[in-house]
PyMOL Python script that loads the backbone (N, CA, C, O; Angstrom):
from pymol import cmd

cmd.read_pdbstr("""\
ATOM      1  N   UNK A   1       5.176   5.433 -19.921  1.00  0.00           N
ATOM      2  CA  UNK A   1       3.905   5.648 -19.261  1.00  0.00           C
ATOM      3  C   UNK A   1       3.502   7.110 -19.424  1.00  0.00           C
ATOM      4  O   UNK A   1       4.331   8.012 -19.311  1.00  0.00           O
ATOM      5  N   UNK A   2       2.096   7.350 -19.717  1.00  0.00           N
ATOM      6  CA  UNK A   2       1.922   8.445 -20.164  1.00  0.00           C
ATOM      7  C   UNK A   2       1.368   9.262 -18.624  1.00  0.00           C
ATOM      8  O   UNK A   2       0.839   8.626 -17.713  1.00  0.00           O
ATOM      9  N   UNK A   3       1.663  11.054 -18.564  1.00  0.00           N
ATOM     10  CA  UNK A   3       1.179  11.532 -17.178  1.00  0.00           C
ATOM     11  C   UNK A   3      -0.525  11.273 -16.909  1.00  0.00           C
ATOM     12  O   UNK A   3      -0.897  10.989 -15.770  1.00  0.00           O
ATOM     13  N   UNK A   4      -1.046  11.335 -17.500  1.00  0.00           N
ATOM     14  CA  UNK A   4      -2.705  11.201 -17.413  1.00  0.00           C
ATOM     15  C   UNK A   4      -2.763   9.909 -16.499  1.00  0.00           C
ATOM     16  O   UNK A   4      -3.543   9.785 -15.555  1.00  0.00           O
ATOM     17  N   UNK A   5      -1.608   8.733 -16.999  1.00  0.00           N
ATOM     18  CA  UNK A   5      -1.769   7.166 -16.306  1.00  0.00           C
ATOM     19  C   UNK A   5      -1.132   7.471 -14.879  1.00  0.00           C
ATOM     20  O   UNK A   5      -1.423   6.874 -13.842  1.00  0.00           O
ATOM     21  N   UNK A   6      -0.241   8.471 -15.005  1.00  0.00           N
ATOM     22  CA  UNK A   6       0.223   8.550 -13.844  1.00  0.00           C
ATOM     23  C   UNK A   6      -0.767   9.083 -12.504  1.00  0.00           C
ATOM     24  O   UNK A   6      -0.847   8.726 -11.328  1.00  0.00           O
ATOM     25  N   UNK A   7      -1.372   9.984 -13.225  1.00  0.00           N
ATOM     26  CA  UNK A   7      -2.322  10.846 -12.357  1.00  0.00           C
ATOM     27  C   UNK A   7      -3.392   9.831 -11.620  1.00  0.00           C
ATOM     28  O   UNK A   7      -3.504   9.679 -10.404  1.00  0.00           O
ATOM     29  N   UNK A   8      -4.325   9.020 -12.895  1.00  0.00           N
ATOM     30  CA  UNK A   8      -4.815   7.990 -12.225  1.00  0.00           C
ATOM     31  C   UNK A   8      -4.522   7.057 -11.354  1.00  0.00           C
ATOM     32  O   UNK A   8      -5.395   6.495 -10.694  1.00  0.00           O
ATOM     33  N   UNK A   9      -3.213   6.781 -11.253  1.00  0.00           N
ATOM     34  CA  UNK A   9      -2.523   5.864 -10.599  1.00  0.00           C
ATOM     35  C   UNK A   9      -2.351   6.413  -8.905  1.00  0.00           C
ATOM     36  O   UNK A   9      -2.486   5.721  -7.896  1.00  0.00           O
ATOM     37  N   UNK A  10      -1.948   8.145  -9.007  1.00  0.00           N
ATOM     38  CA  UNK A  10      -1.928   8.381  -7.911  1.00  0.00           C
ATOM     39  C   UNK A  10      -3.418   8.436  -7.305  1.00  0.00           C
ATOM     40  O   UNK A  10      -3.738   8.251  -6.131  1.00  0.00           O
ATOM     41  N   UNK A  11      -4.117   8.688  -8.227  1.00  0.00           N
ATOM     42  CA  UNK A  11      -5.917   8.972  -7.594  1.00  0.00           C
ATOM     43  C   UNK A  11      -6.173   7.464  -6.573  1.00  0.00           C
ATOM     44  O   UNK A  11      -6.446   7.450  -5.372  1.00  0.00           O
ATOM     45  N   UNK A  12      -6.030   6.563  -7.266  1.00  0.00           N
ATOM     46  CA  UNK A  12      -5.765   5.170  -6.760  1.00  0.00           C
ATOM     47  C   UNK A  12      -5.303   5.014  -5.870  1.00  0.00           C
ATOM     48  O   UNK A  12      -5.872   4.313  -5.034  1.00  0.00           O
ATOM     49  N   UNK A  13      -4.588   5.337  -5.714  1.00  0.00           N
ATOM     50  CA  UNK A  13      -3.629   5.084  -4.343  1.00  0.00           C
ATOM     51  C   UNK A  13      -3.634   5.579  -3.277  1.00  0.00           C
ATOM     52  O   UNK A  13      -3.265   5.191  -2.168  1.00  0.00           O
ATOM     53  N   UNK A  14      -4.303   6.941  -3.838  1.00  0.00           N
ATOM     54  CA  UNK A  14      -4.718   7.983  -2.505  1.00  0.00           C
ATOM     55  C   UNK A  14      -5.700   7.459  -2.112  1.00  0.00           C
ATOM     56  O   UNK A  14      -5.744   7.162  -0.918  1.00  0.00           O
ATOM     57  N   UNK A  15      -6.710   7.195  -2.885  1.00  0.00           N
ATOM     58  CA  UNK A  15      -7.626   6.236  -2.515  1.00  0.00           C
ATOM     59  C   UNK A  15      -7.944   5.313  -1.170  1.00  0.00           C
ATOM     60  O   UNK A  15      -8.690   5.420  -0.197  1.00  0.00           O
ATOM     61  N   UNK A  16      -6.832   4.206  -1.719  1.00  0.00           N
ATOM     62  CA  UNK A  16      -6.845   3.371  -1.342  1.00  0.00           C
ATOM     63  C   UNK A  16      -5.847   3.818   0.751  1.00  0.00           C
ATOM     64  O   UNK A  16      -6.062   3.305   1.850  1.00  0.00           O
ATOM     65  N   UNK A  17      -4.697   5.115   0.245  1.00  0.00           N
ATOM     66  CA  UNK A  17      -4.337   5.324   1.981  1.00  0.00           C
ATOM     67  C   UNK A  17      -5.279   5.850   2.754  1.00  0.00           C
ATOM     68  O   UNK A  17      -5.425   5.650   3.959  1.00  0.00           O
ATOM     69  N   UNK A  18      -6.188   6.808   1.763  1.00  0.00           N
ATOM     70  CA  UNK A  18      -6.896   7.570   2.634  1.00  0.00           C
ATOM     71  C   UNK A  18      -8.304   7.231   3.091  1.00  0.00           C
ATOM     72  O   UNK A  18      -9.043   7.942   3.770  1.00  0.00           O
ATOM     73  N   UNK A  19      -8.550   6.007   2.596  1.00  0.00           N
ATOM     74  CA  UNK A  19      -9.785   4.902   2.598  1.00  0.00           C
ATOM     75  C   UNK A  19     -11.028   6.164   2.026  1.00  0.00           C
ATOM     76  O   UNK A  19     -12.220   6.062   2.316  1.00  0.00           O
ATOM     77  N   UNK A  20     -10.762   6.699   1.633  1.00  0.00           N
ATOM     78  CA  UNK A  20     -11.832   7.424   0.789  1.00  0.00           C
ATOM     79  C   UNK A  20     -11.565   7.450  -0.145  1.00  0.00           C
ATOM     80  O   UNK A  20     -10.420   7.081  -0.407  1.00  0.00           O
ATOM     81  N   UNK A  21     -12.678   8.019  -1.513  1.00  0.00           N
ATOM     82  CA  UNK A  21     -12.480   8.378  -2.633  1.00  0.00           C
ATOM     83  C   UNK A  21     -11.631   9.226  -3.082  1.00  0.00           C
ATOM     84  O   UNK A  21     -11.658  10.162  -2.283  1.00  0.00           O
ATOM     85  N   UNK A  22     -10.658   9.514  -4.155  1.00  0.00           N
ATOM     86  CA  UNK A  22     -10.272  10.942  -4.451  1.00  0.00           C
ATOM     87  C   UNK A  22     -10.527  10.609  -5.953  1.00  0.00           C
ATOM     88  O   UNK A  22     -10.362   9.503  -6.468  1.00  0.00           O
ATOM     89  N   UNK A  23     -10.968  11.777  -6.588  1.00  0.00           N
ATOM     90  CA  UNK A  23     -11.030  11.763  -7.530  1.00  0.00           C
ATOM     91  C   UNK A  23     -11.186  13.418  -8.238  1.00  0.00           C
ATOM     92  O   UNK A  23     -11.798  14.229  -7.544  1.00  0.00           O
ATOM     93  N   UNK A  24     -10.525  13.992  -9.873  1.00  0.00           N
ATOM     94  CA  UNK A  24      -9.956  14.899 -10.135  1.00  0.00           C
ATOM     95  C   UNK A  24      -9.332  15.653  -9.696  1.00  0.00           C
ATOM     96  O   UNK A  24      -9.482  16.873  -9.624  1.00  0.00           O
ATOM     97  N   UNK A  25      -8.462  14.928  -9.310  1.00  0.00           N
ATOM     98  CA  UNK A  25      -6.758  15.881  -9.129  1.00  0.00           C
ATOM     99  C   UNK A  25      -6.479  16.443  -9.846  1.00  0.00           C
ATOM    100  O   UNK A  25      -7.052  16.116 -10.886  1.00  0.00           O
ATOM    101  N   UNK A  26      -5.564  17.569 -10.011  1.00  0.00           N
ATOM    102  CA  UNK A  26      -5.400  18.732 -10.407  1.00  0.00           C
ATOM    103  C   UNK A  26      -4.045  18.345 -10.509  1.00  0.00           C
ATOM    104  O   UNK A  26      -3.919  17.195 -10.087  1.00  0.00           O
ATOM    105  N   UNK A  27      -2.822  18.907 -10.956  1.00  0.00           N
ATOM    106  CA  UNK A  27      -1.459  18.861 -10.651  1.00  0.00           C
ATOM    107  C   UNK A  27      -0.897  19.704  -9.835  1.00  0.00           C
ATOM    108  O   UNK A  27       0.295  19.705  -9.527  1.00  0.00           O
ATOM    109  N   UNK A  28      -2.106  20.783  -9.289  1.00  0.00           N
ATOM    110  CA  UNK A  28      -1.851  21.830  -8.349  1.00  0.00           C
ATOM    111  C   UNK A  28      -1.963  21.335  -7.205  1.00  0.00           C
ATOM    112  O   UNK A  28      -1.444  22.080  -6.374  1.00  0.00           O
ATOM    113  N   UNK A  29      -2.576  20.051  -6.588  1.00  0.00           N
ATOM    114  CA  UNK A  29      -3.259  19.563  -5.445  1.00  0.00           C
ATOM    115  C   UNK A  29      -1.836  19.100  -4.595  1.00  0.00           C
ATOM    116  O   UNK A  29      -1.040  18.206  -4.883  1.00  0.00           O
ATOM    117  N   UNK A  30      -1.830  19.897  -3.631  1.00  0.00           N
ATOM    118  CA  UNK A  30      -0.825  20.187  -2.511  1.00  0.00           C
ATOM    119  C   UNK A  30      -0.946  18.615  -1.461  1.00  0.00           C
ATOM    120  O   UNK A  30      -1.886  18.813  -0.691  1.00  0.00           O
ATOM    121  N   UNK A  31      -0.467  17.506  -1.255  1.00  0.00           N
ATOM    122  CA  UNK A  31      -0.441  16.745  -0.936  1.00  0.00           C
ATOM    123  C   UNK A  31      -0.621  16.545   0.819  1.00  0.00           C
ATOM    124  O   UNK A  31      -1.329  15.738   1.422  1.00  0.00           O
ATOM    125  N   UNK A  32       0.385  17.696   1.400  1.00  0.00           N
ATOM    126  CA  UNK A  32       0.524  17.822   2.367  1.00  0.00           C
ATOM    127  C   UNK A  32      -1.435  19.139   2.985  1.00  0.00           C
ATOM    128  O   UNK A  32      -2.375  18.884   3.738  1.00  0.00           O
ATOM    129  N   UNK A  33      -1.144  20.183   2.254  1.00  0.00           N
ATOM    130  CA  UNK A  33      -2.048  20.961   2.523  1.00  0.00           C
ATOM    131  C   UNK A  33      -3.731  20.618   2.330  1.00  0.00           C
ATOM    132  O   UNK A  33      -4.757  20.542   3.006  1.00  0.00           O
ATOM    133  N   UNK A  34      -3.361  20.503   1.228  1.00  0.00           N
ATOM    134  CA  UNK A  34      -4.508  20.136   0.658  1.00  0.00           C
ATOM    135  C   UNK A  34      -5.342  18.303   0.831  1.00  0.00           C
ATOM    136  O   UNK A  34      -6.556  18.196   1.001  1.00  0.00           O
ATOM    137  N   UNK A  35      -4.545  17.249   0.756  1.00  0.00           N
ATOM    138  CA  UNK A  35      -4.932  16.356   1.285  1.00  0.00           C
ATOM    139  C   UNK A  35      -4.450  15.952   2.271  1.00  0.00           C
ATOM    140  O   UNK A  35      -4.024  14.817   2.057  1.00  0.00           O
ATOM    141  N   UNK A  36      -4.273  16.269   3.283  1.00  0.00           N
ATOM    142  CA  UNK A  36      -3.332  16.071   4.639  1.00  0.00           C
ATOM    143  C   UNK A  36      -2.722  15.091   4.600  1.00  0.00           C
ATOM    144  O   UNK A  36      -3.321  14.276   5.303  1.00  0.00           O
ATOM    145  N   UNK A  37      -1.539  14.506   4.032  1.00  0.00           N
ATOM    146  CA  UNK A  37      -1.282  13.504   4.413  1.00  0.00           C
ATOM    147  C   UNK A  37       0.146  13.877   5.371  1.00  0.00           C
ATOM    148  O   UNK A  37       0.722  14.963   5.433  1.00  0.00           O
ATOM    149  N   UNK A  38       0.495  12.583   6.084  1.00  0.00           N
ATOM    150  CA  UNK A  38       1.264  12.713   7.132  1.00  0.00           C
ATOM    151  C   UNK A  38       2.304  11.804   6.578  1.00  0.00           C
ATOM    152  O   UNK A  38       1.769  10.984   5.832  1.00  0.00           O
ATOM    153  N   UNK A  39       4.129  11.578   6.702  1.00  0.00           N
ATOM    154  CA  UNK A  39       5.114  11.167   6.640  1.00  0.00           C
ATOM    155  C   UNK A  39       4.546   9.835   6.369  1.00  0.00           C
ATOM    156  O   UNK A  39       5.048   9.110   5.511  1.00  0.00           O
ATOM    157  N   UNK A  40       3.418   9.447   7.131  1.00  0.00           N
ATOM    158  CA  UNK A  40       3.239   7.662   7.430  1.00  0.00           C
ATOM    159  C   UNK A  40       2.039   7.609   5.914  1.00  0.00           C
ATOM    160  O   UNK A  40       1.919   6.690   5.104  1.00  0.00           O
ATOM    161  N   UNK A  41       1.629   8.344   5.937  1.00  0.00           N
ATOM    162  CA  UNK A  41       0.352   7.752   4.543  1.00  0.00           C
ATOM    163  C   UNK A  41       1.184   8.147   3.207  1.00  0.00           C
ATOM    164  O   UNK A  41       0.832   7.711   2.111  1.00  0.00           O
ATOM    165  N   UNK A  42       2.578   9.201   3.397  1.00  0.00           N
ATOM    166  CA  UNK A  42       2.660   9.427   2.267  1.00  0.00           C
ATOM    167  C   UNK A  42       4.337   8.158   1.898  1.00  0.00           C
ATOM    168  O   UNK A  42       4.857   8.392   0.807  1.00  0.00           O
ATOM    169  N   UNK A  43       4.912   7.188   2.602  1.00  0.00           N
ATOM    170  CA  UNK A  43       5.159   5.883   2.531  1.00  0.00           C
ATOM    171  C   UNK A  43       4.130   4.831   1.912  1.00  0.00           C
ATOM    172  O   UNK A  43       4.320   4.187   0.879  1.00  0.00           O
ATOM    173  N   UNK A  44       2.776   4.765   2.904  1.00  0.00           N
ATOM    174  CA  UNK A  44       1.938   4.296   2.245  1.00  0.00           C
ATOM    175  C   UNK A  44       1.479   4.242   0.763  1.00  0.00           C
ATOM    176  O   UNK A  44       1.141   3.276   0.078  1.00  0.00           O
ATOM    177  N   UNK A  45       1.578   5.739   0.432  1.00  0.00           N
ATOM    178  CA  UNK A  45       1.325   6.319  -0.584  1.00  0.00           C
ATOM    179  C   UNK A  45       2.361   5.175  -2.154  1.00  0.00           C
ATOM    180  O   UNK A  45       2.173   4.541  -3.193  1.00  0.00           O
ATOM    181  N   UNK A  46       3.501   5.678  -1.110  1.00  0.00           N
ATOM    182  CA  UNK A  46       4.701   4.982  -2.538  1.00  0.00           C
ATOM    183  C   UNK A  46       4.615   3.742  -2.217  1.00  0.00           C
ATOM    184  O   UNK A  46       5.086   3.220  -3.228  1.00  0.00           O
ATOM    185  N   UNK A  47       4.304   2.773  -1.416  1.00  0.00           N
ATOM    186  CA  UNK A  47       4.227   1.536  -1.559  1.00  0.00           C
ATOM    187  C   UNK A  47       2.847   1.220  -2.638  1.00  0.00           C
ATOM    188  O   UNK A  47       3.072   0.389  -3.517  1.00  0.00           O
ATOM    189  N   UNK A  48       1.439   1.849  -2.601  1.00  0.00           N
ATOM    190  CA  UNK A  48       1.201   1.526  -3.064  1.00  0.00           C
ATOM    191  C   UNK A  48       1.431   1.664  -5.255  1.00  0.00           C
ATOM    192  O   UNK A  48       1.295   0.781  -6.102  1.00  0.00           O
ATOM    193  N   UNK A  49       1.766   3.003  -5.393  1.00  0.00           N
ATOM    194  CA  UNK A  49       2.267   3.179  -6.448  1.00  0.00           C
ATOM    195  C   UNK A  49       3.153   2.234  -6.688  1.00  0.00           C
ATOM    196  O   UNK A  49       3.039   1.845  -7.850  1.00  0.00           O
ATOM    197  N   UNK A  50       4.093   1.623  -6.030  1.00  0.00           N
ATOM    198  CA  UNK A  50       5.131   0.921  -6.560  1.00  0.00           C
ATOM    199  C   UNK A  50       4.242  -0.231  -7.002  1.00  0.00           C
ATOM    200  O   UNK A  50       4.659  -0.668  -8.074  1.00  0.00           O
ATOM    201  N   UNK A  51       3.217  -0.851  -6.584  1.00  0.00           N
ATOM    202  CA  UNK A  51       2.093  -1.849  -7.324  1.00  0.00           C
ATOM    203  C   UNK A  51       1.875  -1.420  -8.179  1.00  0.00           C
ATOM    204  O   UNK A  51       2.469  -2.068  -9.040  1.00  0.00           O
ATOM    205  N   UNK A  52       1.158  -0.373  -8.770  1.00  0.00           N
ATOM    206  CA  UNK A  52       0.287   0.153  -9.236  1.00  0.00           C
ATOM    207  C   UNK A  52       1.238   0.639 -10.805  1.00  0.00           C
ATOM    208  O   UNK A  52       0.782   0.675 -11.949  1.00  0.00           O
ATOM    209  N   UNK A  53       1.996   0.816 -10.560  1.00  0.00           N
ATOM    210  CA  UNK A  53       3.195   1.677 -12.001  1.00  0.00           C
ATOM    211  C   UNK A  53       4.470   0.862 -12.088  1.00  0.00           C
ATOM    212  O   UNK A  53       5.460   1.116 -12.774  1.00  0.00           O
ATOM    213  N   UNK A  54       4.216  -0.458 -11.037  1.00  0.00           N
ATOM    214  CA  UNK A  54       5.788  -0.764 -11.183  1.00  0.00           C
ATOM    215  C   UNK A  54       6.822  -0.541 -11.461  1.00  0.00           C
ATOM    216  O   UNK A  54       7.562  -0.771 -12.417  1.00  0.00           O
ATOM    217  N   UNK A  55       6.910   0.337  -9.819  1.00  0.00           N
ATOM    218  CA  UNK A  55       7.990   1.023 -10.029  1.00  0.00           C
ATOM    219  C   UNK A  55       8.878   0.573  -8.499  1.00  0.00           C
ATOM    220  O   UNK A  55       8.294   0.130  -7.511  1.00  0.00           O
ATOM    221  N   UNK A  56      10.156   0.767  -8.565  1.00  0.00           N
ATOM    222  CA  UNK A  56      10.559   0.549  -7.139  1.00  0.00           C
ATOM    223  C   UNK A  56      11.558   1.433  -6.763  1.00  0.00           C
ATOM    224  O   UNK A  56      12.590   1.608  -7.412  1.00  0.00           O
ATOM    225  N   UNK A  57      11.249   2.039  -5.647  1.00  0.00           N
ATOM    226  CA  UNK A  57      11.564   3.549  -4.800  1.00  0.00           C
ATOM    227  C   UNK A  57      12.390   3.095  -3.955  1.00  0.00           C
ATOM    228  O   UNK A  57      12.315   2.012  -3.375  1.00  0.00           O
ATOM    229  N   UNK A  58      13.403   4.093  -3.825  1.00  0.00           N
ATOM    230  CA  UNK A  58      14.366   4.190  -2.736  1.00  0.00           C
ATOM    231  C   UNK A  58      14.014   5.018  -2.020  1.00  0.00           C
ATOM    232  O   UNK A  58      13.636   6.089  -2.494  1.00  0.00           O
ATOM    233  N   UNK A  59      14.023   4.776  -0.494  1.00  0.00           N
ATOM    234  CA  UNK A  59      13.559   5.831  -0.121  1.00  0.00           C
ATOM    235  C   UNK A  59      14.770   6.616   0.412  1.00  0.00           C
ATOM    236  O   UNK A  59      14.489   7.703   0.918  1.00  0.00           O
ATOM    237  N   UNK A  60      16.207   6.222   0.387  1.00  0.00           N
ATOM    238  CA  UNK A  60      16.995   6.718   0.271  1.00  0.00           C
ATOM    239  C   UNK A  60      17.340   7.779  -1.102  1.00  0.00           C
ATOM    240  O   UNK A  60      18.387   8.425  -1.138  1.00  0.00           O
ATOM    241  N   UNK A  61      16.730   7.820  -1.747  1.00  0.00           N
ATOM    242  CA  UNK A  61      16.523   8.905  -2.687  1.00  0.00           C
ATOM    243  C   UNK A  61      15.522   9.797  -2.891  1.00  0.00           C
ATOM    244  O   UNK A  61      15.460  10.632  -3.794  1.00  0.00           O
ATOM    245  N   UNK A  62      14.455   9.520  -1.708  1.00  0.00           N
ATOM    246  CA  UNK A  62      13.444  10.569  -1.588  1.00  0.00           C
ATOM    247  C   UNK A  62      14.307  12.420  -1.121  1.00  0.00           C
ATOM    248  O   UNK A  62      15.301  12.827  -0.520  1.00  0.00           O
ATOM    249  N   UNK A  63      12.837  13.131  -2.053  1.00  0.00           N
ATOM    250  CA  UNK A  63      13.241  14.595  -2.007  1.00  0.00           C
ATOM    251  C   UNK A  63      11.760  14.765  -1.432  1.00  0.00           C
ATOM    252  O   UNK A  63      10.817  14.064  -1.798  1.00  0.00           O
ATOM    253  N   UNK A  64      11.674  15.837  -0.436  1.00  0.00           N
ATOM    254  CA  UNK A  64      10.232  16.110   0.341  1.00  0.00           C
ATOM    255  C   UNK A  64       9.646  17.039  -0.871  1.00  0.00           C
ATOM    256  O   UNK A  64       8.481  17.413  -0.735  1.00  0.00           O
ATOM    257  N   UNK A  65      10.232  17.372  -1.841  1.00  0.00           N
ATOM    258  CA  UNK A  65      10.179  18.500  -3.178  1.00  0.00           C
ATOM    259  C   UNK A  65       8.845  17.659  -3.846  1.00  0.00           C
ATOM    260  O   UNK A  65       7.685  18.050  -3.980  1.00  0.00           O
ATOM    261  N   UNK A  66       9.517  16.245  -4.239  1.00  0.00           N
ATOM    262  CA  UNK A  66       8.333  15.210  -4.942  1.00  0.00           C
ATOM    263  C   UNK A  66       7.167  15.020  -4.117  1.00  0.00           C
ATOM    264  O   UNK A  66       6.220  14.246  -4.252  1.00  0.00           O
ATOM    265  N   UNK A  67       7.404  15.806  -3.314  1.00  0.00           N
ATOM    266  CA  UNK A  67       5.681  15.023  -2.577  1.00  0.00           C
ATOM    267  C   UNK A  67       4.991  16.360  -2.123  1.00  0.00           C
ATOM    268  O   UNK A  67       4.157  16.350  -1.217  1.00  0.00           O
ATOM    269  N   UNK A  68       5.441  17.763  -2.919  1.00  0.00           N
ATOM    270  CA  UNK A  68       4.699  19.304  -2.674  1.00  0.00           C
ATOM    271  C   UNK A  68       3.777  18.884  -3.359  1.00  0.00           C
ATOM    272  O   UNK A  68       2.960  18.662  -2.466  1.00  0.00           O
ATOM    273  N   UNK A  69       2.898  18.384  -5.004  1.00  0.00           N
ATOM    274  CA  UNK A  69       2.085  18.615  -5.067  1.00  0.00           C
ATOM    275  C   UNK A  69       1.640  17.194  -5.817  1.00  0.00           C
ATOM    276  O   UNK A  69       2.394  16.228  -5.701  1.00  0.00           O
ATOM    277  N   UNK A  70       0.304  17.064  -6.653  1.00  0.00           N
ATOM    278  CA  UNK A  70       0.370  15.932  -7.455  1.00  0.00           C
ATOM    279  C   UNK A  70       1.206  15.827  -8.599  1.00  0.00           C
ATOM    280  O   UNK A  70       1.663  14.732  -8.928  1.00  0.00           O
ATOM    281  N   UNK A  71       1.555  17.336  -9.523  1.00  0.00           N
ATOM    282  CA  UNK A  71       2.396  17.450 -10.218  1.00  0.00           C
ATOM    283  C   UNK A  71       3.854  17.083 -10.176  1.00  0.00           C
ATOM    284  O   UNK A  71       4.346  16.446 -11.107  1.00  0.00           O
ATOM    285  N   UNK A  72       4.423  17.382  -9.347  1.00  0.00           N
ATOM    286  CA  UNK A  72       5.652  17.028  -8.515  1.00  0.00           C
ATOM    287  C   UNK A  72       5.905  15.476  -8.225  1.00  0.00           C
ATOM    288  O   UNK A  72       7.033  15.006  -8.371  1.00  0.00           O
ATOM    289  N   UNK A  73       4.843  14.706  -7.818  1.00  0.00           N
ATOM    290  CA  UNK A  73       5.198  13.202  -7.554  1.00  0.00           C
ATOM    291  C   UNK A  73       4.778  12.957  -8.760  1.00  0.00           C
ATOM    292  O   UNK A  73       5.762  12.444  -9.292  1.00  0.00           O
ATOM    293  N   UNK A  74       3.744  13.006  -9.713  1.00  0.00           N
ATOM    294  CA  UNK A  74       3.589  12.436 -11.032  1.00  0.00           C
ATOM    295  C   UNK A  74       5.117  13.100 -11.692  1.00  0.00           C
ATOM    296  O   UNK A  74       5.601  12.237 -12.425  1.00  0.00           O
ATOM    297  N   UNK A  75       5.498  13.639 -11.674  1.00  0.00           N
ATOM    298  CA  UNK A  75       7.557  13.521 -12.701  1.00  0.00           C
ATOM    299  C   UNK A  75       8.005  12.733 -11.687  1.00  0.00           C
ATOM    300  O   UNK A  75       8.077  11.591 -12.140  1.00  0.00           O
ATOM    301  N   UNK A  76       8.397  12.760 -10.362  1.00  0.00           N
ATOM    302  CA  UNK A  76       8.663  11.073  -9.401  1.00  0.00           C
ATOM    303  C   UNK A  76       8.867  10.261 -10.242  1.00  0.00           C
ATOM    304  O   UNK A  76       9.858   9.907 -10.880  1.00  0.00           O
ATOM    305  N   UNK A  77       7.326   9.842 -10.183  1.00  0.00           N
ATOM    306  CA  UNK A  77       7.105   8.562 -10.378  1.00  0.00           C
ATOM    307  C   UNK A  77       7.352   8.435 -12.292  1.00  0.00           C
ATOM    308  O   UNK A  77       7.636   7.370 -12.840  1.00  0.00           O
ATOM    309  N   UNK A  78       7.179   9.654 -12.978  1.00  0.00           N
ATOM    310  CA  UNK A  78       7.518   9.332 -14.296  1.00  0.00           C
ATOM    311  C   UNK A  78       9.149   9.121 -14.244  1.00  0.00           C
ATOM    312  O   UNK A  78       9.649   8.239 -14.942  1.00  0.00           O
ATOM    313  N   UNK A  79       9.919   9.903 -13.448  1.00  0.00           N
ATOM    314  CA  UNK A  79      11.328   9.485 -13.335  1.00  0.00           C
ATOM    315  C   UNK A  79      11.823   8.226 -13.249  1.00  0.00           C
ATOM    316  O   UNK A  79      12.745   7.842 -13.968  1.00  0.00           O
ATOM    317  N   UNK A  80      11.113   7.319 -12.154  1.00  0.00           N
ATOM    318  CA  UNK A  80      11.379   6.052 -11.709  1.00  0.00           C
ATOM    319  C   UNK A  80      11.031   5.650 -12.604  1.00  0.00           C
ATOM    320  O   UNK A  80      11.977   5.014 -13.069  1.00  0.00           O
ATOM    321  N   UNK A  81       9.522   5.527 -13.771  1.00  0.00           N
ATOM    322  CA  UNK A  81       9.467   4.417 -14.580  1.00  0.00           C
ATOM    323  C   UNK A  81      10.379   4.478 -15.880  1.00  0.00           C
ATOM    324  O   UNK A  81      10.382   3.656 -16.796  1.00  0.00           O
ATOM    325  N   UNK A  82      11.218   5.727 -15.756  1.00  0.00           N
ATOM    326  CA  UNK A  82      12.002   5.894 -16.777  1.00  0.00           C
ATOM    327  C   UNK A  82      13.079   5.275 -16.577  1.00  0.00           C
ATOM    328  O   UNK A  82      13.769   4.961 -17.547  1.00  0.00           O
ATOM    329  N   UNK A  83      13.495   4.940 -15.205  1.00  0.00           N
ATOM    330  CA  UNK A  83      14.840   4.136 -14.461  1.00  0.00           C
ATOM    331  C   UNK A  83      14.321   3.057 -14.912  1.00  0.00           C
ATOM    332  O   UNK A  83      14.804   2.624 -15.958  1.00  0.00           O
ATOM    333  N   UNK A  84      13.339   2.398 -14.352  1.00  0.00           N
ATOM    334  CA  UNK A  84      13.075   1.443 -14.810  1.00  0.00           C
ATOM    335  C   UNK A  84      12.820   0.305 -15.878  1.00  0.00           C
ATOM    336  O   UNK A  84      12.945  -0.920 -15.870  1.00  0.00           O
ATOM    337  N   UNK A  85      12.401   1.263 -16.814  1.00  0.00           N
ATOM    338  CA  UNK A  85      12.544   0.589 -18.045  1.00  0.00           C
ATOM    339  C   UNK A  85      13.894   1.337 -18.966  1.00  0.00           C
ATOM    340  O   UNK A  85      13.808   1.681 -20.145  1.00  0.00           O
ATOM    341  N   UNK A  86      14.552   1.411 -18.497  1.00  0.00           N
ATOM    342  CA  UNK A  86      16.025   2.141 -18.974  1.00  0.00           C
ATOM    343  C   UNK A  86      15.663   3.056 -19.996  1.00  0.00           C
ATOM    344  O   UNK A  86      16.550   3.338 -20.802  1.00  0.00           O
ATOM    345  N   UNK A  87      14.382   3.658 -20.154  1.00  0.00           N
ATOM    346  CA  UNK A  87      14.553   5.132 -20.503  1.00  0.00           C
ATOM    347  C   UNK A  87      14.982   6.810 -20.407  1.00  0.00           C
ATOM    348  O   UNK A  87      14.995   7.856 -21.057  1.00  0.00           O
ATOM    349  N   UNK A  88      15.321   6.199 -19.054  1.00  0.00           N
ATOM    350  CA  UNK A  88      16.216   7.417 -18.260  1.00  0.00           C
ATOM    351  C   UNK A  88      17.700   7.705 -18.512  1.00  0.00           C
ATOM    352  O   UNK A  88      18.268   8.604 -17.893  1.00  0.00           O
TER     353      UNK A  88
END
""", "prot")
cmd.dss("prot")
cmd.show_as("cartoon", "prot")
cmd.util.cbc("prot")
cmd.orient("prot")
């Protein structure tokens, strides 16, 4: 999966927790600061990605590191689809 798909994927999803639009994310865009999200939307968040990139998260392997910016959860989530399709 390429990062550009990833990026869209998170735009999507933010989307869809934050019942508003988001659109051009940056890889600088601070998740917590910048789009406020809280412990509970940013669960939300990976449930919906796990639709969206089919991917499936432990959240016993969450790092609060992956969720500083969009850059940071887009390698996440490129990590997981690399588990996933045994490219990792």
């Amino acid at each position: 999966m390429e990062r550009g798909s990833v990026i869209s994927a998170v735009e999507k999803s933010l989307s869809e927790v934050l019942e508003r639009p988001v659109t051009g994310l940056t890889e600088e865009v601070r998740l917590f600061e910048d789009l406020h999200l809280d412990s509970t939307s940013v669960l939300e968040l990976l449930m919906a990605l796990e639709d969206a990139v089919d991917i499936s998260v432990d959240p016993e392997d969450l790092d609060m590191d992956d969720f500083k910016s969009v850059g940071s959860l887009t390698d996440y989530v490129l990590s997981q689809t690399a588990q996933t399709t045994g490219e990792g």
